[in-house]
C-alpha positions as CSV (number, residue, x, y, z in Angstrom):
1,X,25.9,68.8,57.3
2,X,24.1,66.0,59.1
3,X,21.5,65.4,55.8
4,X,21.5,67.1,52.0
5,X,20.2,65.7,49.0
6,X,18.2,62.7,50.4
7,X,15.6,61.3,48.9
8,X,13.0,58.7,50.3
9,X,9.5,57.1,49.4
10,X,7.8,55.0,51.3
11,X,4.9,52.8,49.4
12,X,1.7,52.3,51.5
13,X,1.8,48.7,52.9
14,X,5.3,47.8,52.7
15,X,8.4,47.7,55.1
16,X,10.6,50.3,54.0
17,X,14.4,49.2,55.3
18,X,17.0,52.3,56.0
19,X,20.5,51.2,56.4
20,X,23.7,53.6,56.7
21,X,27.1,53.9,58.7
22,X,27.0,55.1,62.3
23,X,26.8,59.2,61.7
24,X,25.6,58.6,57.7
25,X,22.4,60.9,58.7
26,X,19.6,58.3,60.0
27,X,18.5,59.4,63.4
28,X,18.5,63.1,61.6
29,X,16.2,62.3,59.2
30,X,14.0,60.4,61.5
31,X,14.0,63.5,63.5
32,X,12.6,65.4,60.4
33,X,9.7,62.8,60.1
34,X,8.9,62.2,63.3
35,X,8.7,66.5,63.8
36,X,11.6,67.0,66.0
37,X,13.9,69.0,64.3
38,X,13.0,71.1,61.3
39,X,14.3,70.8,57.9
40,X,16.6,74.1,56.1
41,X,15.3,72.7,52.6
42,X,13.9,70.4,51.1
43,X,9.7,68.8,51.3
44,X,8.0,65.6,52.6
45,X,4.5,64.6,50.9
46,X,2.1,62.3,52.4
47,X,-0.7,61.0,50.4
48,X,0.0,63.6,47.6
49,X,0.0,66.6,50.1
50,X,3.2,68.7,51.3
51,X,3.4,68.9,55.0
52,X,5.7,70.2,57.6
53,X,6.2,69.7,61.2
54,X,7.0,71.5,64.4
55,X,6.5,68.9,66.9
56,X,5.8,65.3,66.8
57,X,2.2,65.7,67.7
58,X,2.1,67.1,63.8
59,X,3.4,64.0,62.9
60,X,1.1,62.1,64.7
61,X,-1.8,63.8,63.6
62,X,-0.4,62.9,60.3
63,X,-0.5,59.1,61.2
64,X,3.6,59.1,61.7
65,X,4.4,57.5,65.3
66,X,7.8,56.1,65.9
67,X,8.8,53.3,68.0
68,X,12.2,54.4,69.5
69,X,15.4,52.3,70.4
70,X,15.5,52.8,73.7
71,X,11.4,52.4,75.0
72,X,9.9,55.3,76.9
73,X,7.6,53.5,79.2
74,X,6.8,53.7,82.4
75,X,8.0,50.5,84.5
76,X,5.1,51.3,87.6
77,X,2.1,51.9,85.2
78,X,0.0,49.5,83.1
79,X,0.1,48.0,80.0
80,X,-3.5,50.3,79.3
81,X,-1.7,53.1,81.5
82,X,0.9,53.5,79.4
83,X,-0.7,53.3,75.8
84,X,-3.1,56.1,76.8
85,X,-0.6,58.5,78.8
86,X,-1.1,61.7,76.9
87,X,-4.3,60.1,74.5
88,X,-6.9,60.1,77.1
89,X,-8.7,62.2,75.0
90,X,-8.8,59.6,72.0
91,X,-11.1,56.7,74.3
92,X,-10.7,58.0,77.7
93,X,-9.1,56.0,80.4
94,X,-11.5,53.0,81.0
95,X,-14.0,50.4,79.0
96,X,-13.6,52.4,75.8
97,X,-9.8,52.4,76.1
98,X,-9.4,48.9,77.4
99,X,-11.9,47.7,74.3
100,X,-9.6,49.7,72.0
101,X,-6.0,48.2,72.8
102,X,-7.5,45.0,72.6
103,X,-8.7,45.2,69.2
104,X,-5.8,46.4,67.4
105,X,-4.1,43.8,69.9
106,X,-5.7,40.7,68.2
107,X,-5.9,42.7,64.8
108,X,-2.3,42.8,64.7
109,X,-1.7,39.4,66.5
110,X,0.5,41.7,69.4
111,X,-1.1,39.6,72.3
112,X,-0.9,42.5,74.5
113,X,-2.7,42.3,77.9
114,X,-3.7,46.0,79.3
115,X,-3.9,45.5,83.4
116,X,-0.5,43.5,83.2
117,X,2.6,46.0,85.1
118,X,5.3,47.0,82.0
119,X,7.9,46.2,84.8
120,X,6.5,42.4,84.9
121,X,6.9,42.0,81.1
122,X,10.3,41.0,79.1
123,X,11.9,42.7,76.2
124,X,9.5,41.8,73.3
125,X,6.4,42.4,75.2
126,X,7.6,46.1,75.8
127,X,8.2,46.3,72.4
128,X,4.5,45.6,71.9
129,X,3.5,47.8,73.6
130,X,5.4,50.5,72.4
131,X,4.2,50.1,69.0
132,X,0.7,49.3,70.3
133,X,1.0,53.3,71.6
134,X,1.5,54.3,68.0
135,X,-1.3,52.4,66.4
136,X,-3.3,53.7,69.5
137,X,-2.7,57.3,68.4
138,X,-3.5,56.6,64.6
139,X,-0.4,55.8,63.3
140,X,-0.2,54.7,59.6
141,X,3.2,55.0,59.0
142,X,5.9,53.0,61.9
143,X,9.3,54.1,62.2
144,X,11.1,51.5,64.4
145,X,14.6,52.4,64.8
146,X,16.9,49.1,65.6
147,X,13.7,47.4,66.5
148,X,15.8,43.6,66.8
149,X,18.9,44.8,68.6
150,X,17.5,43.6,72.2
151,X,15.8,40.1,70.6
152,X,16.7,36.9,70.7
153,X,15.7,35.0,67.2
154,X,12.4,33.5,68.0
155,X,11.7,37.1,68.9
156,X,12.7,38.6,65.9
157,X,10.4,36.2,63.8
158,X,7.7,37.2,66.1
159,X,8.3,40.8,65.3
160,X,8.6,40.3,61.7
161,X,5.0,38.4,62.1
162,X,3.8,41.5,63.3
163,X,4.9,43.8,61.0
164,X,3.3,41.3,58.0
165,X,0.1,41.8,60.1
166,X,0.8,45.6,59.4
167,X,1.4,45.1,56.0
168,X,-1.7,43.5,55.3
169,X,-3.8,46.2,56.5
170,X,-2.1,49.0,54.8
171,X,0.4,50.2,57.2
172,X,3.5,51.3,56.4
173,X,7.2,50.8,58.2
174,X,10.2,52.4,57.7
175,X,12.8,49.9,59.2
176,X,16.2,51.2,60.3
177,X,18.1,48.3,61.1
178,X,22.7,47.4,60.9
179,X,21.6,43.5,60.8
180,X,21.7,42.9,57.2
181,X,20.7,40.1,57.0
182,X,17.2,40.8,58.7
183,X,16.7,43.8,56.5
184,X,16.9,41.3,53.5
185,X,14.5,38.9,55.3
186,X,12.4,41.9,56.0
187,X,11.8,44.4,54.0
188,X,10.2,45.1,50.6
189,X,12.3,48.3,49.5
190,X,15.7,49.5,50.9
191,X,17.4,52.6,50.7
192,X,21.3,53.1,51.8
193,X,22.4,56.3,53.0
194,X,26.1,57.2,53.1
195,X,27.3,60.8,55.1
196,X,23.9,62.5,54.4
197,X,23.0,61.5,51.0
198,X,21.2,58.7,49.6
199,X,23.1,56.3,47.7
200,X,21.3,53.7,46.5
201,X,18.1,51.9,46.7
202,X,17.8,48.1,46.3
203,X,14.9,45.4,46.2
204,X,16.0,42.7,48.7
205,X,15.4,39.5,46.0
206,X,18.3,41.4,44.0
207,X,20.8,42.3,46.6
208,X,23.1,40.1,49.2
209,X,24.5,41.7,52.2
210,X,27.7,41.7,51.0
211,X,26.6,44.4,48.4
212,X,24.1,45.9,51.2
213,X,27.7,46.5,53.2
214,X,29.3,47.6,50.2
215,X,27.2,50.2,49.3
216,X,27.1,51.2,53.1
217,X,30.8,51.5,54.2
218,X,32.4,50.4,50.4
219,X,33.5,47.4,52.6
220,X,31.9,43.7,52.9
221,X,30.0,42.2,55.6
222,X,32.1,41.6,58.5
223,X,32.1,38.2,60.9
224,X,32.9,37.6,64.2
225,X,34.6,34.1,63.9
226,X,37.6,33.8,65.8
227,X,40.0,31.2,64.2
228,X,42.6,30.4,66.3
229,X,42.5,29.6,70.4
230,X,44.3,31.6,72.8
231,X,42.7,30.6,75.7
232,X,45.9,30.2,78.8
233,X,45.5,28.0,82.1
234,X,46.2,31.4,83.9
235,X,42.7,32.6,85.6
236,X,42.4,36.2,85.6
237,X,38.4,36.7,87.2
238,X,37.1,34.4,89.4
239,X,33.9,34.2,90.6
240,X,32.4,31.5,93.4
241,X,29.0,31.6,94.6
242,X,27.9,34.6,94.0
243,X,24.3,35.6,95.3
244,X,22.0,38.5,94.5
245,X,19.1,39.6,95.9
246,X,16.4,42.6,95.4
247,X,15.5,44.5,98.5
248,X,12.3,42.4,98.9
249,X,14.5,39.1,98.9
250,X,14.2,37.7,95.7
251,X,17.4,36.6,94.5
252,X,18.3,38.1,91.1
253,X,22.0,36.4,91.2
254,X,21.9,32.8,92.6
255,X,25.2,30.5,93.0
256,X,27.1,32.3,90.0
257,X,30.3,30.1,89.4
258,X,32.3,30.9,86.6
259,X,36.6,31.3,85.7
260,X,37.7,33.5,82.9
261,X,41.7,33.1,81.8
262,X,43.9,35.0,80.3
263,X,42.9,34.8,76.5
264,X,39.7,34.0,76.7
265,X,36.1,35.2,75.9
266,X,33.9,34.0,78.1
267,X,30.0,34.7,76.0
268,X,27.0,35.1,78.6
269,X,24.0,34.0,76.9
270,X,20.5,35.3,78.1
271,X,17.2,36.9,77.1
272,X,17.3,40.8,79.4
273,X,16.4,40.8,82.5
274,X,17.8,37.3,83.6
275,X,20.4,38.5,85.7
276,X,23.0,40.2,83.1
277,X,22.8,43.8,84.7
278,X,23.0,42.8,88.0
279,X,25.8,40.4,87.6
280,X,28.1,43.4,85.5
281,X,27.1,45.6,88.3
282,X,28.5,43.4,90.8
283,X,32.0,42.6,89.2
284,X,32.5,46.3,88.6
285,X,31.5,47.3,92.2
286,X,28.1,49.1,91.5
287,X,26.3,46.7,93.2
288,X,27.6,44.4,96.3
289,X,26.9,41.2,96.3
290,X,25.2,39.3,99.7
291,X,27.4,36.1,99.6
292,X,30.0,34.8,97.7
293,X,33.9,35.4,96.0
294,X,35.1,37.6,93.7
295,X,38.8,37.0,92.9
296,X,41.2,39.4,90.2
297,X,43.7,37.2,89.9
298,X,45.3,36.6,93.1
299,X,43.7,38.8,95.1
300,X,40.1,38.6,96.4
301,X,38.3,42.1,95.3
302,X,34.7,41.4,96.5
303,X,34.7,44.5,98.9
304,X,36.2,46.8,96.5
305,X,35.4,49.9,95.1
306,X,35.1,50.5,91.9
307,X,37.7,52.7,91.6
308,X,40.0,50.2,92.8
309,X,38.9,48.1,90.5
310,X,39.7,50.1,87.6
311,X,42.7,51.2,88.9
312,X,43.8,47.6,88.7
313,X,43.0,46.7,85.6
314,X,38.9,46.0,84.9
315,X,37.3,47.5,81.4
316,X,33.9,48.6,81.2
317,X,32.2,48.6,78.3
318,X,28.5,49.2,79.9
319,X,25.0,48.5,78.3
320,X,23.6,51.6,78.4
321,X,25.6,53.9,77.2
322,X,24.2,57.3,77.8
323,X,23.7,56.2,81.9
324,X,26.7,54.6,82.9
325,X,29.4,55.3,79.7
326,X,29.2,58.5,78.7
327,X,28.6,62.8,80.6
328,X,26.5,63.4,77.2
329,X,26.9,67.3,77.7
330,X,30.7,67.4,78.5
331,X,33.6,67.4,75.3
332,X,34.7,64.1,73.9
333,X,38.4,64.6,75.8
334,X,36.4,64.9,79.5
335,X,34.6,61.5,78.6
336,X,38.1,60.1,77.7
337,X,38.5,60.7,81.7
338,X,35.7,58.9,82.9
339,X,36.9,56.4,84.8
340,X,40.2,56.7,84.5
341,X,40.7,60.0,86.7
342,X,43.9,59.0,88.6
343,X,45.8,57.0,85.6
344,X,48.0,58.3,82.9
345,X,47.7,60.2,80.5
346,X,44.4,61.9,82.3
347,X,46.7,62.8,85.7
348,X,49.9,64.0,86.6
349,X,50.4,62.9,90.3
350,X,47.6,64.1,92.1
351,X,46.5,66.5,89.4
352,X,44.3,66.1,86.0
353,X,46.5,66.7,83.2
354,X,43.8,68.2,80.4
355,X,46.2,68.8,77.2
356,X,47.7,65.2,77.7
357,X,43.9,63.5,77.9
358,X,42.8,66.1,74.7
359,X,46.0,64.2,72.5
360,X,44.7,61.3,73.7
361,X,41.2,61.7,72.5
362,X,42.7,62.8,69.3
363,X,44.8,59.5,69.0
364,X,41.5,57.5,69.7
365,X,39.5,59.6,67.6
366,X,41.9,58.4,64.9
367,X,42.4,55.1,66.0
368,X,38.8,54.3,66.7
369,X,37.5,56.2,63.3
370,X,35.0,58.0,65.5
371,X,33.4,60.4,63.3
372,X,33.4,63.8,65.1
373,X,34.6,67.4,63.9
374,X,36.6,67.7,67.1
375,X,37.3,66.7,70.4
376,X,35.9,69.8,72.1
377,X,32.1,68.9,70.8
378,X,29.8,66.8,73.2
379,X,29.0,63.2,73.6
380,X,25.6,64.3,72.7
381,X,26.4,65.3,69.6
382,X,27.2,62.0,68.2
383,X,26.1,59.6,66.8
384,X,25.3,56.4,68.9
385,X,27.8,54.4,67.4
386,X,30.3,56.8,67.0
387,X,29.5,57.4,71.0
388,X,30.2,53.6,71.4
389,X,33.8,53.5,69.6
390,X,34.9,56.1,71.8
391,X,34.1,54.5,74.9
392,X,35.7,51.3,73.6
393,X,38.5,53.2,72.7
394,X,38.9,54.8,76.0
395,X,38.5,51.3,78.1
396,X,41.0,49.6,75.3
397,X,43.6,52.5,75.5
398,X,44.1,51.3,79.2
399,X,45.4,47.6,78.4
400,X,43.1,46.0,81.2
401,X,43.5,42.8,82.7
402,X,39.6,42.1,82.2
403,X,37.2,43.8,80.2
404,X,33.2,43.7,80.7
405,X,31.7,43.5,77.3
406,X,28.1,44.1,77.6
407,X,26.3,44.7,74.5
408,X,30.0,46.3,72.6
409,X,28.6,46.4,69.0
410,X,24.9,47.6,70.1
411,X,23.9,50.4,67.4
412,X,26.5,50.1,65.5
413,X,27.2,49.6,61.6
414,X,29.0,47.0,60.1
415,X,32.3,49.3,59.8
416,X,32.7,50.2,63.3
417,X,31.6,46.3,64.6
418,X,34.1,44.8,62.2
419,X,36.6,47.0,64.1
420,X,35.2,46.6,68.1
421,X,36.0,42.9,66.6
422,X,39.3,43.1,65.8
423,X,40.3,45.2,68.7
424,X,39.0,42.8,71.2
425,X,40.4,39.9,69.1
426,X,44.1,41.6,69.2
427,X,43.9,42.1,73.3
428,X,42.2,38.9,73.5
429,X,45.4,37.5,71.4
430,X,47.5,39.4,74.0
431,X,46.3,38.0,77.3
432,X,43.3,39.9,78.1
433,X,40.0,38.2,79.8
434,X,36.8,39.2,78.5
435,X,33.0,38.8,79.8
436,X,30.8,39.3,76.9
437,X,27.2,39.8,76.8
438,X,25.3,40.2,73.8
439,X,21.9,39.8,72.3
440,X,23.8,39.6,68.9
441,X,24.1,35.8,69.4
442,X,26.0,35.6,66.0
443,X,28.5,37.9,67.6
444,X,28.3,35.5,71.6
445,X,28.7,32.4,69.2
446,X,32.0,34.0,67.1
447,X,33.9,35.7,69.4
448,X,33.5,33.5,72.8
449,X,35.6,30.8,73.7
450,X,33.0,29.7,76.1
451,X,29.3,29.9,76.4
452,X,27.5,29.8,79.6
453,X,23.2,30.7,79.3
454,X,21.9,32.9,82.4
455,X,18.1,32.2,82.9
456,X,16.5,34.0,86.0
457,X,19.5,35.0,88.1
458,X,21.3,31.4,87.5
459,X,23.5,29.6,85.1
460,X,21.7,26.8,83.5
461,X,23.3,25.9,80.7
462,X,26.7,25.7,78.7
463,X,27.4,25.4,74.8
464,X,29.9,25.3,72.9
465,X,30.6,28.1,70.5
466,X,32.0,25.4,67.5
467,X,29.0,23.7,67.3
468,X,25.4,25.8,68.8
469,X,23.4,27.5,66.4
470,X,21.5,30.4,67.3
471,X,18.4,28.8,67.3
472,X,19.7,26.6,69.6
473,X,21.5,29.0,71.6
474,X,18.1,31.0,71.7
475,X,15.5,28.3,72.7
476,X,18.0,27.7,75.9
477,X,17.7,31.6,76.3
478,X,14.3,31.1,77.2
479,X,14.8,28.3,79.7
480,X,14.2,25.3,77.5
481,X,17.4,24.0,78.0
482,X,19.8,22.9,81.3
483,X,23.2,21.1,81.5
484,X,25.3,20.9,78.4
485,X,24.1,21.6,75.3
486,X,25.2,19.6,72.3
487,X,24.4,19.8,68.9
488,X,24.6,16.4,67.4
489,X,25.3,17.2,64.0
490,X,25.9,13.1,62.9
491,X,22.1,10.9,63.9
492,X,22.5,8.3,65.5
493,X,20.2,5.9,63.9
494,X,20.2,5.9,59.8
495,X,17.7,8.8,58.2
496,X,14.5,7.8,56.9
497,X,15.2,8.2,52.5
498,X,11.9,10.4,52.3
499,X,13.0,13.0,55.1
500,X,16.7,13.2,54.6
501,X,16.6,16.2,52.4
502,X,18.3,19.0,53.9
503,X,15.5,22.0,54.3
504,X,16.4,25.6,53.0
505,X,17.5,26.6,56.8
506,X,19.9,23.9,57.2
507,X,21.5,24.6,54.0
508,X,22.1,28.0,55.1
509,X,23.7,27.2,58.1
């Protein structure tokens, strides 16, 4: 039973955080709200009044828009385009509309601009927009589900600027967030929801994450700090000079240099859409690059396939997980294939060998902890992160050589990142070479042994992970920064008396 016995109330003009484990019932009950699946018991109230919904325009007529993970806008359309796709009843399509967007634009300090192309704007903007549509449509109550999980910091405060904005006018949020330490910062209410029930409720001035984490997976907060150094002088992926470029000549990769050896993490750093999609898709062979090496070791692998690549020895933990990880309507044992058709245990010579790939999936099931009545139900039918710990299972059960990290712990609770942690710890500890890109820049700091920042298709910076902060590491995200950076935690010159205090933000770091 995905959700019984929850309760939830959500005071007008206040963020409302929901936390739980991957599979604890959250994307279920935001279903219910939102009117995509119907509830077998059980009411929701709004204003005093019991309603109930059979699609989500219901819910939006009840002011309930939601603001989902993964946006759903279209790239070729504008900013105005998009927010009245399926309203042009509401203002029409022109002077009314345009006047519209920009009023609850500068009423909710969003800074949206309507004739701008969604495929010209970054991350953030998107984000904007998407809950612009909501507010469009009448929306008094936001659900944002893992609204931070693709921002850098200063783009988090900016968010969380917004959604004060929100507040004041008498909006309402419900916040579904795994970064603990942003619901805290967040929110005015929270309530914890453990396999389908709610377990707990907490006022964020009373709780720390540790009990947050506690009351979410009766474990504490995980971190990724790696202690000890295992980096070798033994390069495993090398890459020199690699170039890029979109059909219309603009290069998206330009003069990537970079060596990973055995035992290291190597931490890419870089707001999306500088260059970290392309440059995964061209060491796994999705993409080919125009110039430049790729070397495995001793063997130059530029022209391979990616077949051949896996077959000798490259991981792939991709970004997205539903395009390029996972056959959402095939069983959990056929996804244990997936890119590993011609190795053991999936094949037997030339031929697939199914009962030795369904043990399999059972031993990762186990191993991995992904939550799942059996192996014979579909990808779809999981939960996101329990969907992620099986593909990391999968690409760790095969020992690689290298392993593409991108985004590993994306939608995931603190449980299940503690353990994608420890497992790429332990390989990492055992020779393996990773590439890691994350917007978790707590996670790029702790687990890399070396930080390079990508800005528009190039490598413009380097850090290192002992000292950056992420503030740091974020403002040279955005291009601030080039050459080295340093953080010079010992001033040169003596403090001035009357400014030496240390302010609230350096005592927490």
């Amino acid at each position: 039973m995905a959700n019984h016995d929850i309760h939830l109330t959500v005071r007008k003009g206040t963020v409302h955080a929901l936390v739980g484990e991957n599979g604890a019932g959250k994307s279920t009950l935001m279903k219910i709200l939102y009117g995509m699946q119907k509830p077998d018991e059980g009411t929701i109230t709004i204003h005093g009044e019991q309603v109930s919904f059979s699609s989500p325009a219901d819910a939006i007529v009840r002011g309930i828009g939601m603001v989902h993970q993964h946006f759903m806008l279209a790239d070729n359309l504008t900013v105005l385009e998009n927010v009245v796709l399926g309203s042009e009843r509401l203002h029409g399509i022109g002077g009314r509309a345009r006047r519209r967007i920009k009023e609850l634009s500068d009423r909710y300090g969003l800074g949206v601009r309507p004739d701008v192309l969604v495929e010209e704007l970054g991350v953030a903007a998107r984000q904007r927009v998407e809950i612009l549509k909501v507010l469009y449509r009448g929306a008094t109550t936001l659900i944002l589900d893992e609204p931070t999980a693709v921002l850098v910091p200063q783009e988090v405060d900016a968010l969380f600027d917004n959604l004060r904005e929100l507040k004041a006018e008498g909006l309402s949020v419900i916040f579904i967030s795994h970064k603990l330490g942003e619901v805290l910062s967040v929110a005015d209410e929270i309530t914890v929801i453990r396999r389908g029930t709610t377990v707990g409720t907490a006022v964020p001035a009373e709780t720390t994450p540790r009990q947050l984490a506690e009351l979410m997976v009766g474990s504490e907060l995980p971190t990724p700090e790696t202690a000890e150094s295992t980096v070798t002088d033994r390069p495993v992926l090398t890459v020199d000079k690699l170039r890029l470029a979109a059909p219309g000549g603009k290069a998206l990769l330009d003069d990537i240099s970079f060596t990973i050896h055995a035992g290291e993490v190597l931490g890419i750093a870089g707001v999306e859409g500088n260059g970290q999609t392309e440059l995964v898709d061209a060491l796994i062979g999705l993409r080919h690059a125009d110039s430049g090496t790729i070397r495995l070791a001793d063997e130059e692998i530029t022209s391979w396939a990616t077949r051949r690549r896996r077959e000798q020895g490259i991981g792939y933990i991709p970004e997205d997980r539903h395009r390029h990880g996972l056959l959402l309507e095939a069983p959990l044992w056929e996804n244990r294939i997936l890119g590993h058709v011609t190795e053991k245990p999936n094949a037997k010579g030339v031929w697939l060998d199914p009962k030795a790939a369904q043990e399999d999936t059972r031993r990762i099931v186990r191993t991995y902890d992904v939550r799942t009545p059996g192996i014979d139900v579909t990808a779809a039918s999981l939960s996101g992160g329990n969907q992620q710990k099986l593909i990391v299972g999968r690409e760790m059960s095969h020992k690689p050589r290298f392993l593409i990290a991108a985004h590993p712990t994306r939608g995931v609770d603190v449980g299940a990142q503690a353990a994608i942690w420890d497992h790429i710890r332990e390989a990492r500890r055992e020779g393996l070479a990773v590439l890691l890109i994350s917007a978790d820049l707590d996670e790029l700091i702790g687990l890399s042994d070396t930080l390079r920042v990508i800005y528009d298709g190039k490598l413009v910076a380097d850090a290192d992970p002992a000292t950056i902060t992420p503030e740091e590491l974020g403002t040279a995200m955005t291009g601030a920064a080039e050459g080295h950076l340093e953080h010079d935690e010992t001033p040169e010159t003596p403090a001035d008396p009357s400014t030496s205090a240390e302010s609230p933000e350096d005592e927490a770091r």
